[in-house]
N, CA, C and O of each residue as an XYZ file, in Angstrom:
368
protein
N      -1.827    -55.983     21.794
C      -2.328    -56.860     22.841
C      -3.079    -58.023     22.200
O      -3.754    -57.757     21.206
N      -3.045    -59.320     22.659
C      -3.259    -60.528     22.083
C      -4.372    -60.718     22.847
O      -4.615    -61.916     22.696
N      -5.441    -60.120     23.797
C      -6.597    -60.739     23.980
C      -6.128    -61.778     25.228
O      -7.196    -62.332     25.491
N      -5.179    -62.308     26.080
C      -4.463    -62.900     26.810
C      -4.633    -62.041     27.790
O      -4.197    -60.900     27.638
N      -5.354    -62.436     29.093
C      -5.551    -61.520     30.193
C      -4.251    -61.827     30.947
O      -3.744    -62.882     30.566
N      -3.493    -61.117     32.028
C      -2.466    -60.935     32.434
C      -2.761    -61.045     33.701
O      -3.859    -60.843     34.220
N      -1.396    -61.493     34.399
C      -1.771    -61.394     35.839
C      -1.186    -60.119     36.538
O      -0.012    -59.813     36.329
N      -1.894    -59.455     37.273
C      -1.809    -58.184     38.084
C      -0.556    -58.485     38.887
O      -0.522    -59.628     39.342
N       0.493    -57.693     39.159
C       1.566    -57.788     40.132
C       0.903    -57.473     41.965
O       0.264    -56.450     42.212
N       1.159    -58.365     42.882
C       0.621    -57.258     43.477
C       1.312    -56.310     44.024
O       0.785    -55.960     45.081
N       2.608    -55.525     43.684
C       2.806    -54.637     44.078
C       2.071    -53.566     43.189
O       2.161    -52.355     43.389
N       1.485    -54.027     42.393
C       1.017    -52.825     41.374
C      -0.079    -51.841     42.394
O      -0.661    -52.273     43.389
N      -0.163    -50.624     41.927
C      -1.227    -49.341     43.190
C      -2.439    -49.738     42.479
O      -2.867    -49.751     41.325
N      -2.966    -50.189     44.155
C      -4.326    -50.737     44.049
C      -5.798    -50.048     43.047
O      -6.649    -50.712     42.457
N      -5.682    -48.485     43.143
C      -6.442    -47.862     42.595
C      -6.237    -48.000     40.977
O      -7.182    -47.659     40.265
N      -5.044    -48.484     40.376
C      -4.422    -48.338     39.400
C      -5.090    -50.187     39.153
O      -5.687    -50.057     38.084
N      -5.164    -50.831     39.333
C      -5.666    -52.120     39.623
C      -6.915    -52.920     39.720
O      -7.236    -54.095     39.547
N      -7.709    -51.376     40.199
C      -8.927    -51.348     40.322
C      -9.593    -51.082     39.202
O     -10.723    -51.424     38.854
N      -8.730    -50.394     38.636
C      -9.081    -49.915     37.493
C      -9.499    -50.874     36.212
O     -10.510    -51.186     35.583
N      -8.386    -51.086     36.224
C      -8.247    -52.356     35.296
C      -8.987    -53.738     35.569
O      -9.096    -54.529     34.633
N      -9.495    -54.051     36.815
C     -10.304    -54.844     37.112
C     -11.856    -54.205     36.986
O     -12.772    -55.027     37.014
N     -12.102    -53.195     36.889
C     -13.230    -52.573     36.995
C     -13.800    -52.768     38.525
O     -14.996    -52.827     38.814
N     -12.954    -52.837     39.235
C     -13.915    -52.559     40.516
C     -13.329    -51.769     41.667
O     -12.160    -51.544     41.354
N     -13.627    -51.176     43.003
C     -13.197    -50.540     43.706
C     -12.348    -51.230     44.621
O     -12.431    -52.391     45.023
N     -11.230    -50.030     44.983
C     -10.173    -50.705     45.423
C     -10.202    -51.878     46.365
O      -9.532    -52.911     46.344
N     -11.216    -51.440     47.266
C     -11.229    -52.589     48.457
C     -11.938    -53.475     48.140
O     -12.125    -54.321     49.014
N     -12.651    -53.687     46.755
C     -12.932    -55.154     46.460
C     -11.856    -55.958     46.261
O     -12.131    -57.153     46.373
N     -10.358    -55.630     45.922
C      -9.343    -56.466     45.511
C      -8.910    -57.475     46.475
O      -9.263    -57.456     47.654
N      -8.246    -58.235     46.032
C      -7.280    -59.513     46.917
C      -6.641    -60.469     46.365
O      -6.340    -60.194     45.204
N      -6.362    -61.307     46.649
C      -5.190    -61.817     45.800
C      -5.621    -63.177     45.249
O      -6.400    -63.665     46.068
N      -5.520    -63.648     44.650
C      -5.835    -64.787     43.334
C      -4.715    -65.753     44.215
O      -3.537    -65.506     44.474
N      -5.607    -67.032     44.597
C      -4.856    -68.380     45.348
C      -4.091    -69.064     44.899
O      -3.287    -69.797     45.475
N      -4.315    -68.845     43.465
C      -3.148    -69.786     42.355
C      -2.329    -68.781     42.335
O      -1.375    -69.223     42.977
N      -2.002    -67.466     41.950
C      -0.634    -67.070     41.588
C      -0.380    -66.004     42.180
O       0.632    -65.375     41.870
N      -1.264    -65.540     43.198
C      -1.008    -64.515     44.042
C      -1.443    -62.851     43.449
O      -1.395    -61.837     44.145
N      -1.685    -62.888     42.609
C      -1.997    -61.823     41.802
C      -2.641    -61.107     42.148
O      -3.363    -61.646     42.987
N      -3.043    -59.449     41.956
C      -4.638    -58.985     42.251
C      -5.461    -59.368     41.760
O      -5.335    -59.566     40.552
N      -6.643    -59.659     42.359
C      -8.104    -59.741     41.211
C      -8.746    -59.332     42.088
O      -8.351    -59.146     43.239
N     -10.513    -59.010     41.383
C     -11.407    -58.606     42.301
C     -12.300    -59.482     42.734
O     -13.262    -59.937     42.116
N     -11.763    -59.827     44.411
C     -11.907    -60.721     44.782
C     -12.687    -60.731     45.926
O     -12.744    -61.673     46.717
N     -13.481    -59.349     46.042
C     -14.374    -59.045     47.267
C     -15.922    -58.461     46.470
O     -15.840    -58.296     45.253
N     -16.780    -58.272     46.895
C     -18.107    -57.657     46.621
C     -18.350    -58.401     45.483
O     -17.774    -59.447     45.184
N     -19.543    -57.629     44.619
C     -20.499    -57.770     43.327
C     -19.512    -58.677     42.370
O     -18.289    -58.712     42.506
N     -19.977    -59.129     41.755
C     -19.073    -60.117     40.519
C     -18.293    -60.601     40.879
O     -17.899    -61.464     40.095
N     -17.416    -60.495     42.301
C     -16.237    -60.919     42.693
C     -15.547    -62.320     41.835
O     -16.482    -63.084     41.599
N     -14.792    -62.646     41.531
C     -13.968    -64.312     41.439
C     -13.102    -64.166     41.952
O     -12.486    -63.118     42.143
N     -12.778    -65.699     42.439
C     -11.628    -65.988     43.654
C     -10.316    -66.133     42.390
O      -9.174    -65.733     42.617
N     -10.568    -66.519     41.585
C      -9.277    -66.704     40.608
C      -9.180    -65.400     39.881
O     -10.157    -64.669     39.718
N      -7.990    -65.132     39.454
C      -7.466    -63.668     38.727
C      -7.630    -63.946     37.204
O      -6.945    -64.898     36.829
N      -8.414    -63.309     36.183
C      -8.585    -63.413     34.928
C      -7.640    -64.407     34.099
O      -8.039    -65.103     33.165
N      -6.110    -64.360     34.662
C      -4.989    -64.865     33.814
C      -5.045    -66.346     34.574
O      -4.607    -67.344     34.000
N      -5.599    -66.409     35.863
C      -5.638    -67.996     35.932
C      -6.938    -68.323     35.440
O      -6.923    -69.062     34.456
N      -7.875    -68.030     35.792
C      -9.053    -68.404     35.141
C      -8.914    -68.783     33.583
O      -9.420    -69.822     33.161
N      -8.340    -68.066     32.903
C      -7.983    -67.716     31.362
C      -6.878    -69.572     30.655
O      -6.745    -70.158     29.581
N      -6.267    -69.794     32.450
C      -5.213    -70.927     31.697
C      -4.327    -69.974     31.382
O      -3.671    -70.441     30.451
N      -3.894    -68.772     31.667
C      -2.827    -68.025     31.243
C      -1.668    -68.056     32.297
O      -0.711    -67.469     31.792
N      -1.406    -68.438     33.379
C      -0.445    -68.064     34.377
C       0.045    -69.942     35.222
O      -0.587    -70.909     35.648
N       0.916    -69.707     35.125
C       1.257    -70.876     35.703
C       2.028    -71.075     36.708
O       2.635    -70.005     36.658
N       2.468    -71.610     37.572
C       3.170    -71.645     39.163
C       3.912    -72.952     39.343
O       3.444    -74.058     39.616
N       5.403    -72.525     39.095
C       5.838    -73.473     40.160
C       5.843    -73.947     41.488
O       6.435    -74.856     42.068
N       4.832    -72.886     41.888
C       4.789    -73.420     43.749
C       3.880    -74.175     44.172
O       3.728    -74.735     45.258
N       2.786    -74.144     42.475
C       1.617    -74.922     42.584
C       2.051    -76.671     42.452
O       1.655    -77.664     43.063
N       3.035    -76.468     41.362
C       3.319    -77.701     41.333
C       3.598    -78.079     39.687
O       4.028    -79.147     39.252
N       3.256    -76.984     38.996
C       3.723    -77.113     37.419
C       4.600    -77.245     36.926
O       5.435    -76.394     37.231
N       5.068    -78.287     35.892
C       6.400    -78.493     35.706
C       6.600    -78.106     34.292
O       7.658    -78.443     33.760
N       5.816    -77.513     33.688
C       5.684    -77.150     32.106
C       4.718    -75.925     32.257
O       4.071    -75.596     33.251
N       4.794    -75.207     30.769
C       4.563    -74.047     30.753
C       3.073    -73.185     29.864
O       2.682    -72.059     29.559
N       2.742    -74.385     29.778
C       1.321    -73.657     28.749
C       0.155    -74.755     29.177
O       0.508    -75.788     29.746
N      -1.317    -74.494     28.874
C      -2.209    -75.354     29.567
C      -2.458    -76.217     28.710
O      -3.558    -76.762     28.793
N      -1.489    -76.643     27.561
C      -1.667    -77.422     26.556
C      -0.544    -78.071     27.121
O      -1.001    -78.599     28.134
N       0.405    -78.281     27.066
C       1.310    -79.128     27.755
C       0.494    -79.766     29.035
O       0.166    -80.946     28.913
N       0.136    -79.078     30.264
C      -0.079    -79.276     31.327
C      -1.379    -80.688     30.783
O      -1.412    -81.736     31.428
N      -2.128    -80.510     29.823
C      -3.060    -81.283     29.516
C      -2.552    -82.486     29.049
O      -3.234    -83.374     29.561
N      -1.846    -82.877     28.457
C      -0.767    -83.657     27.961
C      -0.413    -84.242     29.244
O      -1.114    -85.174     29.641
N       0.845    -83.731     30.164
C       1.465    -84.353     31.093
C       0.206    -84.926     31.904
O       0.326    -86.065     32.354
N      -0.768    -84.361     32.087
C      -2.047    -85.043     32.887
C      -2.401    -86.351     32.179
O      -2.496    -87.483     32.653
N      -2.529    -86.026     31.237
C      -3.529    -87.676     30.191
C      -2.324    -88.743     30.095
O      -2.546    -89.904     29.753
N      -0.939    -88.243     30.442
C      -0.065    -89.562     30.050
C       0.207    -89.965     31.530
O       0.605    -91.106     31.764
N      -0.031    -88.907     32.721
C       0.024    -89.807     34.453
C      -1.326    -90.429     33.992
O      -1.265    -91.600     34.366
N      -2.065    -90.300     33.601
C      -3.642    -90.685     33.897
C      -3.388    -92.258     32.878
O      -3.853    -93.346     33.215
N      -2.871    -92.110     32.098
C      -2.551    -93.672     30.986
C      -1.744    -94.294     31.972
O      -2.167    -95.274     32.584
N      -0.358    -93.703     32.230
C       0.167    -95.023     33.625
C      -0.076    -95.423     34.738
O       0.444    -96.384     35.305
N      -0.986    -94.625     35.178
C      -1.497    -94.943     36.633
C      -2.908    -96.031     36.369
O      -3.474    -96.800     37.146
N      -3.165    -95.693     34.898
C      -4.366    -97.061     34.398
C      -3.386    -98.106     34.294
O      -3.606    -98.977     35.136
N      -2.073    -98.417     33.350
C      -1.981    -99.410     32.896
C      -1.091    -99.753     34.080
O      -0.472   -100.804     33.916
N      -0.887    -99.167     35.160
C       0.046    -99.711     36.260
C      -0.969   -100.363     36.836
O      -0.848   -101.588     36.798
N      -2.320    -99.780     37.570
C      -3.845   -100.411     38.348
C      -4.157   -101.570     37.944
O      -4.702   -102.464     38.590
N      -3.550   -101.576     36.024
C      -4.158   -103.028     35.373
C      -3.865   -104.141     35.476
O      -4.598   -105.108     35.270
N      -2.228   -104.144     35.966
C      -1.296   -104.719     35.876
C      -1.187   -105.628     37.282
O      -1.017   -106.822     37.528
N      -1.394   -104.296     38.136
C      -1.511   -104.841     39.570
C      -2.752   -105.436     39.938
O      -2.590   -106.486     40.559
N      -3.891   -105.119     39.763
C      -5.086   -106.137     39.965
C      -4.935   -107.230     39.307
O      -4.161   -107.136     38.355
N      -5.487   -108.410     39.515
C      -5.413   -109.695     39.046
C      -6.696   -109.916     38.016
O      -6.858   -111.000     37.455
């Protein structure tokens, strides 16, 4: 294991889930970015699942068109360079 937190299926058995999240079953729910389990109710709760939090999981439904959060950082800084030098171009 590489230290890379994973995202929970959620068909995976909740108690089995819980586990691995360290918390009780009915704290679980599902992670908004990738649908995943996390523990997402009571004490410590986070709304994001370890593997999104982590930059580990990525979604095409979110809107990602590449596959690691090093790319994704990249495709961001080069819209962010043309949408400057397009703004520059168009203001007078």
């Amino acid at each position: 294991m590489d230290g890379v937190p994973e995202r929970i299926d959620p068909s995976t058995d909740r108690v089995a889930a819980a586990i691995l999240l360290r918390c009780s079953p009915d704290e679980l729910g599902y992670c908004p970015r990738c649908q995943g389990l996390t523990h997402r109710y009571g004490r410590d709760a986070q709304v994001l699942c370890p593997a999104c939090a982590a930059g580990a999981v990525w979604s095409p439904a979110r809107g990602d068109s590449v596959s690691s959060p090093d790319e994704r950082d990249q495709a961001h800084h080069s819209r962010v360079a043309i949408n400057s030098s397009t703004s520059a171009s168009v203001n007078p």
